[in-house]
C-alpha positions, 0 to 999 in steps of 0.5 A: 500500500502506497497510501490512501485519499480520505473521502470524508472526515465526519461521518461513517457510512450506516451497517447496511453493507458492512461485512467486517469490524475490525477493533484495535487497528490503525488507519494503515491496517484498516486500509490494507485489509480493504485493499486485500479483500476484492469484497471490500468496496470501502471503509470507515475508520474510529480514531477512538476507539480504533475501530475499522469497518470494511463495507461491501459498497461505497456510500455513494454508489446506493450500497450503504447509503447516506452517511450518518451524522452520528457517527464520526469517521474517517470514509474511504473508498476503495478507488482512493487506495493507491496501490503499488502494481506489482503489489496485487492479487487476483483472488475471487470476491469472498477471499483475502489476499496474502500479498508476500505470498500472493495466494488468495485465502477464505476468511469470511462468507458473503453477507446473508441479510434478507430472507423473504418472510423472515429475519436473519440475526448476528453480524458476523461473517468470519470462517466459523461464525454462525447466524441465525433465522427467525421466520415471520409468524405464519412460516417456518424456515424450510429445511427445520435449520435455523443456524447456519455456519459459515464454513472455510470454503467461504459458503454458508452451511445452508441459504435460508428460506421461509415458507407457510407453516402446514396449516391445520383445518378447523374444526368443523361441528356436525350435527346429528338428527335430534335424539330423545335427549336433545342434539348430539354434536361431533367433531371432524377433525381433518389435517391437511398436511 
């Protein structure tokens, strides 16, 4: 790394595209470990308490949107990183690159965000790391998994999907011819599965 061009001095992006926290690193570390992620589009740094936050998109470009005003930040995009030629890897997206060695290692998985009739829980993207799946009432999670694990070839265990529960009809009440001792009531229970 040759140095870097600080997009903004006050304020950070919000989490929405952010993949990696980093905490107790410089700015110089910070902008190295964007630089040798292809994932990483990105960062803002804390001077206090020295924390790094790498995002999967630059602020401008509609990946994390506007910028907090609460937050105060240095911001970099990565096209402000120079770097020297020589100096580079060509690893795929969801990889670090080790630059004295040039191979591409797996250190994280792509960010699982949404899921359609549910929510995913946990922030933490990191080989290893587990997430968790809380599906909207009326629907389960698919397959019955509700941990996914990133594993350390850079996928997660299981992609997460919500569907409607196997409903149960209503009782429905019979009515049977009268009797001597009045109306004689049964119910049909039917399961629909």
């Amino acid at each position: 790394m040759t140095g870097e061009s600080v997009d903004d001095w006050t304020q950070c992006p919000p989490p929405s595209s952010r993949f990696k926290v980093l905490i107790d690193v410089s700015i110089k570390q910070c902008t190295a470990e964007c630089e040798n992620r292809p994932a990483c589009a990105s960062l803002g740094y804390l001077r206090r308490p020295r924390v790094c936050e790498l995002y999967g998109m630059p602020a401008d470009k509609g990946g994390s949107g506007s910028s907090t005003a609460t937050s105060h930040c240095i911001f970099v995009n990565r096209e402000n990183i120079k770097q020297k030629d020589d100096d580079s890897c060509d690893c795929p997206t969801w990889s670090v690159c080790d630059r004295k060695s040039k191979t591409c290692t797996i250190k994280e998985c792509k960010p699982l965000r949404n899921v359609k009739h549910g929510k995913i829980l946990g922030n933490r993207y990191d080989v290893g790391a587990r997430l968790r799946v809380i599906c909207d009432a009326g629907y389960k999670e698919d397959m019955d998994i509700t941990t996914l694990t990133c594993a350390d070839y850079g996928l997660w265990s299981h992609v997460p999907s919500c569907v409607p529960k196997t409903k149960f009809n209503i009782p429905t009440v019979v009515t049977s011819p009268q009797t001597s001792q009045g109306f004689c009531n049964y119910f049909a229970l039917n399961y629909s599965l």
